[in-house]
C-alpha positions in Angstrom: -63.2 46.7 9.9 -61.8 46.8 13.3 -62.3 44.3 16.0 -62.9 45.3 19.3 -62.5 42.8 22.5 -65.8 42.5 24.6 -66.0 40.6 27.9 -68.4 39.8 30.2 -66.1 39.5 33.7 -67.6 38.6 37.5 -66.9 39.6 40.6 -68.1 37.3 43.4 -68.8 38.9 47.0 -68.7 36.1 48.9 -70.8 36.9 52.0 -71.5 33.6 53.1 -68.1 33.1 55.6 -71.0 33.8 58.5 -73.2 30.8 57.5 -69.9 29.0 57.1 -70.1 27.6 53.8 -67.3 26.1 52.1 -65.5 27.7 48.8 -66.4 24.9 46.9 -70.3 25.6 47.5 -69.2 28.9 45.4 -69.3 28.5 41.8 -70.6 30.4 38.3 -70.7 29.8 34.9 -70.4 32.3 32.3 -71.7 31.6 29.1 -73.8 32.8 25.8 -72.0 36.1 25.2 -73.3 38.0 22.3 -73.6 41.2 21.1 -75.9 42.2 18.5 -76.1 46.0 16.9 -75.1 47.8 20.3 -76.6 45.2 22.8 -74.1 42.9 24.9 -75.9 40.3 26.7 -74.5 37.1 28.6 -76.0 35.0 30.9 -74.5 34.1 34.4 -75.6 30.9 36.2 -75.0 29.8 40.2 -73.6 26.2 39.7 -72.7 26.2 43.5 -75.3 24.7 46.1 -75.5 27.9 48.1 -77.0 31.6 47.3 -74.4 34.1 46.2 -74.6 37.9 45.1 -72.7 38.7 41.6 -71.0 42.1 40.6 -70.7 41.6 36.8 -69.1 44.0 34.2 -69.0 44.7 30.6 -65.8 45.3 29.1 -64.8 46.5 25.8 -61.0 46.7 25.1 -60.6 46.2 28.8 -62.9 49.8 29.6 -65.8 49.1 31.7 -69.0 50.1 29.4 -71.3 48.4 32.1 -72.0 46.6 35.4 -74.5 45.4 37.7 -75.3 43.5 40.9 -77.6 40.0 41.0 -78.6 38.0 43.5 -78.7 34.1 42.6 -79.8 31.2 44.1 -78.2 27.3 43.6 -79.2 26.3 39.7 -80.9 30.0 38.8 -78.8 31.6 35.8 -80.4 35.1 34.8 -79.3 36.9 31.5 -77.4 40.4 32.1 -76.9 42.8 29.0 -75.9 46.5 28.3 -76.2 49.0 25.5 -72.9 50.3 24.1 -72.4 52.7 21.3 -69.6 51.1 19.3 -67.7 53.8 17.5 -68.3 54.0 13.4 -66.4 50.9 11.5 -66.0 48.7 14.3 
């Protein structure tokens, strides 16, 4: 059997320089990753103290198979998945 890398990467658009809030009010946490039959599902959570909008992606062997856009607020974490057809004997 083959292995295939999968990753759940982020992509933070930080469009909070008008309120003038600090870098270190900006921070996520990226954990739970799974993938079962041909879902991949993560969960992405806003450890920062301010409201932030997330561009995620799903990556297998570094192609993009999925992505999305979320709003979060400070302490919310919302669970983000994608189907993918993994090819035969993977």
């Amino acid at each position: 059997m083959k292995r295939l890398l999968v990753t759940l990467c982020m992509l933070v658009f930080v469009t909070l320089l008008s309120t003038g809030a600090d870098a270190q009010e900006c921070s996520l946490d990226v954990f739970d990753l799974d993938v079962q039959g041909q879902t991949i599902s993560g969960k992405i959570k806003n450890t920062g103290t301010v409201s932030m909008n997330v561009t995620f992606q799903f990556l297998v062997n570094n192609n993009m198979v999925g992505n999305g856009t979320l709003s979060l607020s400070p302490g919310q974490q919302q669970t983000v998945s994608n189907v993918f057809s993994f090819p035969t004997g993977y």
